[in-house]
C-alpha positions as CSV (number, residue, x, y, z in Angstrom):
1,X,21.3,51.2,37.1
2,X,22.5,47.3,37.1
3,X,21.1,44.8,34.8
4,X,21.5,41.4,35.3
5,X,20.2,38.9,32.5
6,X,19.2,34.8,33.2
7,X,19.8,33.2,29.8
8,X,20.2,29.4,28.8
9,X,22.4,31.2,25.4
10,X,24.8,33.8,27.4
11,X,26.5,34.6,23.9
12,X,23.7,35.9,22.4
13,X,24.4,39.0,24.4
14,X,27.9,39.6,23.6
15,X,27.5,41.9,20.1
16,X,25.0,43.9,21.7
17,X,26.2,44.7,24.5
18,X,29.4,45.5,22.9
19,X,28.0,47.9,20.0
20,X,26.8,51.2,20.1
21,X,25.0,53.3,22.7
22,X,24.7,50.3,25.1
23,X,28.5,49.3,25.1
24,X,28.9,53.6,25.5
25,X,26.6,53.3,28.6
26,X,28.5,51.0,30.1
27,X,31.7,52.5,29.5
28,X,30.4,55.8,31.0
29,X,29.5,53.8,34.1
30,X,25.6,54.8,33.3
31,X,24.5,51.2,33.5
32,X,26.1,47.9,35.0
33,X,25.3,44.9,32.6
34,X,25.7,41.1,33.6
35,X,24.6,37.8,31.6
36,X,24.4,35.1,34.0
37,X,24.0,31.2,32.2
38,X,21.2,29.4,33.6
39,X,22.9,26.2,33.3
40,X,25.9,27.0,36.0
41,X,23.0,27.1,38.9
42,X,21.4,23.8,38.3
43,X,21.4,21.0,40.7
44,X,21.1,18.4,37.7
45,X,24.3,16.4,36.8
46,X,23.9,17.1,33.4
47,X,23.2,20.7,33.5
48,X,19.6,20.4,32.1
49,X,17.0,22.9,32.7
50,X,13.9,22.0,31.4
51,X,11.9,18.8,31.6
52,X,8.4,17.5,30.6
53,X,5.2,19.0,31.5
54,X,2.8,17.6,34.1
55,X,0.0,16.4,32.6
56,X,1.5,15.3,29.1
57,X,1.9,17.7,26.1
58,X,4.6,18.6,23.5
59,X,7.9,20.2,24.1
60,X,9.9,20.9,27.7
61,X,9.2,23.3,30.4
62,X,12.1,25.5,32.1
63,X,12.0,23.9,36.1
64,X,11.8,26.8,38.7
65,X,15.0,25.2,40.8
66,X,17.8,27.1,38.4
67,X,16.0,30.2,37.7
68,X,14.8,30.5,42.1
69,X,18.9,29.8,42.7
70,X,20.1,32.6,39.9
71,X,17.4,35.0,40.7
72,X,18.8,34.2,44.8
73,X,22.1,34.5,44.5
74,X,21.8,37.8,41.9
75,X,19.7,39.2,44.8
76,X,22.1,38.5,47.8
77,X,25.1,40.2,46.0
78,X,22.5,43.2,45.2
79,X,23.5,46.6,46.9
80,X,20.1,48.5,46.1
81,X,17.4,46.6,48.4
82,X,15.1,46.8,45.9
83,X,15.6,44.3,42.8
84,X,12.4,44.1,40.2
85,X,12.3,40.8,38.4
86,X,11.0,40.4,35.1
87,X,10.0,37.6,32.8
88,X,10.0,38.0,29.4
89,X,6.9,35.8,27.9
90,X,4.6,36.4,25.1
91,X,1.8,36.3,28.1
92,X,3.0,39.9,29.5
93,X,1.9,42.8,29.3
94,X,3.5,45.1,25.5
95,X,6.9,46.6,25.9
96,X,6.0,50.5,25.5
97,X,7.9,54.0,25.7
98,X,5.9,54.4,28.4
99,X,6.7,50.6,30.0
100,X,10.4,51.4,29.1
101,X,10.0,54.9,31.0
102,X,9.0,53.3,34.0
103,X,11.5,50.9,34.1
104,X,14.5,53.5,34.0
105,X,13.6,54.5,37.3
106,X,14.4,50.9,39.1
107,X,17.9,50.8,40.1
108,X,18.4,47.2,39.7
109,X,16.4,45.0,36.9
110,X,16.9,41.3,36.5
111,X,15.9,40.0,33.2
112,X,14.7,36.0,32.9
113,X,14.6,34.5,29.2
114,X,12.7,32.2,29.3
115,X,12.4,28.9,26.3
116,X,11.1,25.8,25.3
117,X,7.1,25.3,25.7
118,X,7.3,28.5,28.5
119,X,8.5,27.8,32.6
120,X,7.3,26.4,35.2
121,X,4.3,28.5,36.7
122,X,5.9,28.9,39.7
123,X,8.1,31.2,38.9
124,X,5.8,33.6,37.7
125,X,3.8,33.3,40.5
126,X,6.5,33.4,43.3
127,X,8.9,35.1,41.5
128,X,8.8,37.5,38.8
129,X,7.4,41.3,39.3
130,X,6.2,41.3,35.6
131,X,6.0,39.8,32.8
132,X,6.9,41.7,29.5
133,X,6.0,40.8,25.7
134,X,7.4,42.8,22.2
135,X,4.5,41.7,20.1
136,X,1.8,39.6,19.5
137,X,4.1,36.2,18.3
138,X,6.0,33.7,19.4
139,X,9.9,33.6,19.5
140,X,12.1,30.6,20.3
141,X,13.0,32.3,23.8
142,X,13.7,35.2,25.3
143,X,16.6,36.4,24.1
144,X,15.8,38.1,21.5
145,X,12.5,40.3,23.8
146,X,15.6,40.7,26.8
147,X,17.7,42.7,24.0
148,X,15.4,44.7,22.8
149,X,13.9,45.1,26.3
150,X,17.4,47.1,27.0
151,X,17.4,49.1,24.1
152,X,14.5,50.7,25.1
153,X,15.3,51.2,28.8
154,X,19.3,52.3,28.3
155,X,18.6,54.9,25.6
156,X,16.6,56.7,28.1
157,X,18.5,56.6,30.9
158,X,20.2,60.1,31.8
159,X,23.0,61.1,29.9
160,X,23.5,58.1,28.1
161,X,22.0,59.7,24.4
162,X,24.4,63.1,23.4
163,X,22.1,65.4,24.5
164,X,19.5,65.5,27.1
165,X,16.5,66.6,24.8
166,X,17.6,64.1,21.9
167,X,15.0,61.3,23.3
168,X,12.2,64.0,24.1
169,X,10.8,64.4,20.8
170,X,10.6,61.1,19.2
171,X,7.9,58.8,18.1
172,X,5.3,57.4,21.0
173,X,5.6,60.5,23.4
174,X,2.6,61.8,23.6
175,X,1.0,58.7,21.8
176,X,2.5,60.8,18.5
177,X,4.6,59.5,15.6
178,X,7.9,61.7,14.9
179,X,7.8,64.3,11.9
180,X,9.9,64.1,9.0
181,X,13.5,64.6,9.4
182,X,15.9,65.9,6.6
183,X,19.3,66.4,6.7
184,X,22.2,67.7,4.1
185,X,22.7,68.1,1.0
186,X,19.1,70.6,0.2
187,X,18.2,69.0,-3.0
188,X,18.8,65.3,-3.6
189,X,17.9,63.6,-7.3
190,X,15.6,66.6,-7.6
191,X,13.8,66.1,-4.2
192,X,13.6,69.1,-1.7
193,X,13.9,69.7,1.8
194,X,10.7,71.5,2.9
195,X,11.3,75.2,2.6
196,X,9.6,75.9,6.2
197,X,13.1,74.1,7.7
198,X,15.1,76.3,5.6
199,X,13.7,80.1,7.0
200,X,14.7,79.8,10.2
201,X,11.9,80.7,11.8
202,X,11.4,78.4,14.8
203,X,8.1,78.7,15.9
204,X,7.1,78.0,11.8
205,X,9.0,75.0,12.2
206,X,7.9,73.9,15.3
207,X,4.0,74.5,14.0
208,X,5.5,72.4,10.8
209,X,6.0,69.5,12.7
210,X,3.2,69.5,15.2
211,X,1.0,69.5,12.3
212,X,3.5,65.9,10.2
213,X,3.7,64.4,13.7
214,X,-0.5,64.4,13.3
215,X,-0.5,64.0,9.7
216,X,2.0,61.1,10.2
217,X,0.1,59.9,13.0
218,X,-3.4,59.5,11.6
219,X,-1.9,57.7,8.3
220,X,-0.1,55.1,10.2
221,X,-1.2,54.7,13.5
222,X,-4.4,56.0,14.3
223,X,-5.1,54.0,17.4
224,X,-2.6,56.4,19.0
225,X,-4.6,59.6,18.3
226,X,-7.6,57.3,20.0
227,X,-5.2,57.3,22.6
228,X,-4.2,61.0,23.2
229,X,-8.0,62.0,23.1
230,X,-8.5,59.4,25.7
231,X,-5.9,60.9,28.0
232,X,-7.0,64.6,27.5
């Protein structure tokens, strides 16, 4: 899988994608990450980006000429054929496990961050294949969506987590929450691991955690159980 991320703020990227599993993924050749600064494909003197809106208003708009000549030239040096381009904006559509899921099979994603009062409207009309949001607010750009936007993708991409099952049973699949996990030592200031992990018996345990992953589930989040009935 390549990556390729437009940002206004390159730098922003550099301790993520030099930490942890994603700077792992990379390093097993899993997934090809490049940060491309919006500014070096302006025509403008200056290196500017945005300017003001049409019609009056507060703040600057990001023109379409550097993000059209970024998104181009990314796409000419592109070895898959198929490149999916995607804006992140507080107008798309929720970043999900299932979003992220679908997005692990595209070979080649290029990321736009976008700033200011939003971009111009022609880019999301002309150019992007979707538009992605993390929540409902508002964040001073894109940045911030883009790197949690990879998180979610490169975790599930094969072979990147140690083992193969170790993003299977975690929270959201199957619109469920995750059990309790426990680890060493067995008491802690008094408080006990449930016995049920203790026996051995791994079809108790597995009944265990069906049942906290509901329990779990209902408490917090209940508008995912709405959910599961919904696709039954």
């Amino acid at each position: 899988m390549r990556i390729d991320i437009i940002s206004i703020f390159p730098k922003m990227f550099e301790p993520v994608l030099g930490e942890s599993i994603i700077k792992r993924a990379q390093a097993k050749g899993l997934v090809k990450i490049k940060v491309h600064d919006l500014r070096s494909f302006t025509l403008n003197k200056h290196k500017k980006v945005d300017d003001r809106p049409y019609g009056g208003g507060p703040g600057m708009v990001m023109g379409p000429q550097p993000i059209f000549s970024a998104v181009k030239k990314i796409k000419a040096k592109a070895k898959s054929g198929k490149v999916r381009v995607i804006l992140l904006s507080p107008k798309g559509k929720t970043l999900t496990q299932n979003v992220a899921k679908k997005l692990t099979k595209e070979k080649h994603l290029i990321l736009i961050c976008g700033h200011y009062e939003g971009v111009d409207e022609r880019v999301r009309e002309y150019l992007v294949n979707d538009e992605i949001s993390i929540g409902d607010y508002i964040l001073t750009g894109g940045e911030l969506p883009a790197m949690v936007l990879l998180d979610s993708i490169i975790r599930l991409v094969p072979k990147v987590l140690g083992k193969d099952t170790s993003n299977v049973v975690e929270s959201f699949e199957d619109n469920l929450l995750e059990y309790p996990q426990y680890t060493r030592p067995e008491s802690f200031n008094s408080y006990k691991v449930p016995k049920v992990l203790l026996s051995g018996d791994h079809k108790k345990i597995c009944d265990w955690r069906k049942m906290q992953s509901l329990k779990v589930t209902k408490l917090k989040r209940p508008d995912l159980l709405k959910k599961q009935l919904n696709k039954k």
